[in-house]
Every structure is written in C-alpha cells, then in structure tokens.
C-alpha positions in Angstrom: -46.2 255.4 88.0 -47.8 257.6 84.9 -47.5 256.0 81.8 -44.6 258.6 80.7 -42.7 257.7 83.7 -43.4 254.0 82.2 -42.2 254.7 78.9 -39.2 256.2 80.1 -38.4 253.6 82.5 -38.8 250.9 79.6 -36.7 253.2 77.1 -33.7 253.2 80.1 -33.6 249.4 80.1 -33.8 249.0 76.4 -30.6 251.6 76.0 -28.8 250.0 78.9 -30.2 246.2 78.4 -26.4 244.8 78.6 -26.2 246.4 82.4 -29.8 245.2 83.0 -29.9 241.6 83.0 -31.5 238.6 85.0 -28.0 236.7 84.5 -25.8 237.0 87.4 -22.4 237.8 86.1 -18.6 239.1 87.9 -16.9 241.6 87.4 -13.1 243.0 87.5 -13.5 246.4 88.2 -11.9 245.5 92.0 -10.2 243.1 94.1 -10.5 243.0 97.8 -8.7 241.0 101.3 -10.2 239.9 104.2 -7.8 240.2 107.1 -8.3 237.8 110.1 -7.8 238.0 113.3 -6.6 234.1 113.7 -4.8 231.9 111.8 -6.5 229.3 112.8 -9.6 228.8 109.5 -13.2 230.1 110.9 -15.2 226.9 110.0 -19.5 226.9 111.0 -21.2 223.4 110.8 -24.1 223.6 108.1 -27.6 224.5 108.7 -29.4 220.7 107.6 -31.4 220.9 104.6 -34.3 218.6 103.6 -33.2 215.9 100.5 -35.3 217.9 98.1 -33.8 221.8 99.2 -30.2 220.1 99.0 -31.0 218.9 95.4 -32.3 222.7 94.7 -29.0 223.9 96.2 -26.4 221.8 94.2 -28.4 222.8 91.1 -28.2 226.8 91.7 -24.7 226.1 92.9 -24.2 224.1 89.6 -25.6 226.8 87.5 -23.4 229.7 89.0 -20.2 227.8 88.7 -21.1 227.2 84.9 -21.9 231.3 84.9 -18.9 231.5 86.7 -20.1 233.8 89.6 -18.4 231.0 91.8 -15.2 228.9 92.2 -14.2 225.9 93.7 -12.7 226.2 96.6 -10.6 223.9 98.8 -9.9 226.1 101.8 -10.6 224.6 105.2 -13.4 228.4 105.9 -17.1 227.5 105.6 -20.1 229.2 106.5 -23.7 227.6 106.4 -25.8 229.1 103.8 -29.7 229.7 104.4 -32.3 229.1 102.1 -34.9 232.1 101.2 -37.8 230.1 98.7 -39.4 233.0 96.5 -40.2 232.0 92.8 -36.7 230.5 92.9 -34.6 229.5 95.7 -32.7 232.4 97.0 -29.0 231.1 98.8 -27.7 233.4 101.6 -24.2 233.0 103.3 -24.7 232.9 106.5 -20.6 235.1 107.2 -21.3 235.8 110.7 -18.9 234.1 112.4 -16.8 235.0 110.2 -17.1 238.9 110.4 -16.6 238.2 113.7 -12.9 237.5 113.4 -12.0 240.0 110.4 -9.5 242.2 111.4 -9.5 244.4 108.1 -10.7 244.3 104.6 -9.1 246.3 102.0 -10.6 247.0 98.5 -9.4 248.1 95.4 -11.4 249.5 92.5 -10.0 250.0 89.3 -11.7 253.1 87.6 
C-alpha cells in the first residue's frame, strides 16, 4: 500500500470511527425466523473444554452479555461451540446440526 493509499485509508476510519470499532455491538436494522423441520428442540452435546479454556469461555461470554451482543436463553436448542486461540479466544457455534433441520429462514431488514 503507497503511503497516499495509507493516508486515505486512515482519513476513512477517522470520518467513520463510530462504524469502525473493536467493540462488538447489535443492531435493529432486521429481524429474522428460523423455521424447523421438527418440533422436537435440535440439541448437540458440547465439545469438552480444558478447566482453563472453560474459564476463558465464561469470561468472553460474560463480557458480550454485559455488551449485550448475547441473551440468556432458556430454550431446550444447543449447539457446541469451538474454540479458535488467536491474540484472544475466538468462540465459533458449531449450528450444524442445526442447519440440518431448518426448513426456512426469513429475514426482514428495515431500510
């Protein structure tokens, strides 16, 4: 990248910084429905986790209910979540399963 290209770049970000951001935040712009194909709740056992990753979990998942980019939840659906270690732990739901039985998903966006 020149050093224009640079300048630019860093002249974007400064205009837009309340888009660009390293919070994780939600949005209302839409609303969507999963549709399955059972009634029955699509449940997958977790994937075990070591004492210290488990600690490391419950403290992201801490962090994004206080950043409310998550809710509690008391359905009987689960999916295991894997565990990607970069700088930070990266937490990936693992939805397979449950894809597997979706019949439809609509979406809404609000404009």
């Amino acid at each position: 990248m020149t050093e224009q290209q640079k300048l630019e770049v860093i002249e974007l970000l400064e205009e837009f910084q309340e888009v660009f951001t390293n919070v994780p935040g939600l949005t209302t712009l839409g609303e969507h429905a999963i549709h399955v194909t059972t009634d029955e709740p699509v449940y997958s056992k977790p994937y075990p986790l070591s004492h210290a990753m488990q600690a490391e979990v419950e403290e992201e998942f801490d962090s994004m209910l206080k950043l409310g980019v998550i809710e509690p939840s008391t359905l009987p659906y689960a999916s295991p979540i894997v565990i990607v270690r970069k700088r930070r732990i990266i937490i990936i739901n693992d939805a397979r399963y449950l894809l597997s039985r979706v019949r439809t998903v609509h979406c809404n966006h609000s404009s």
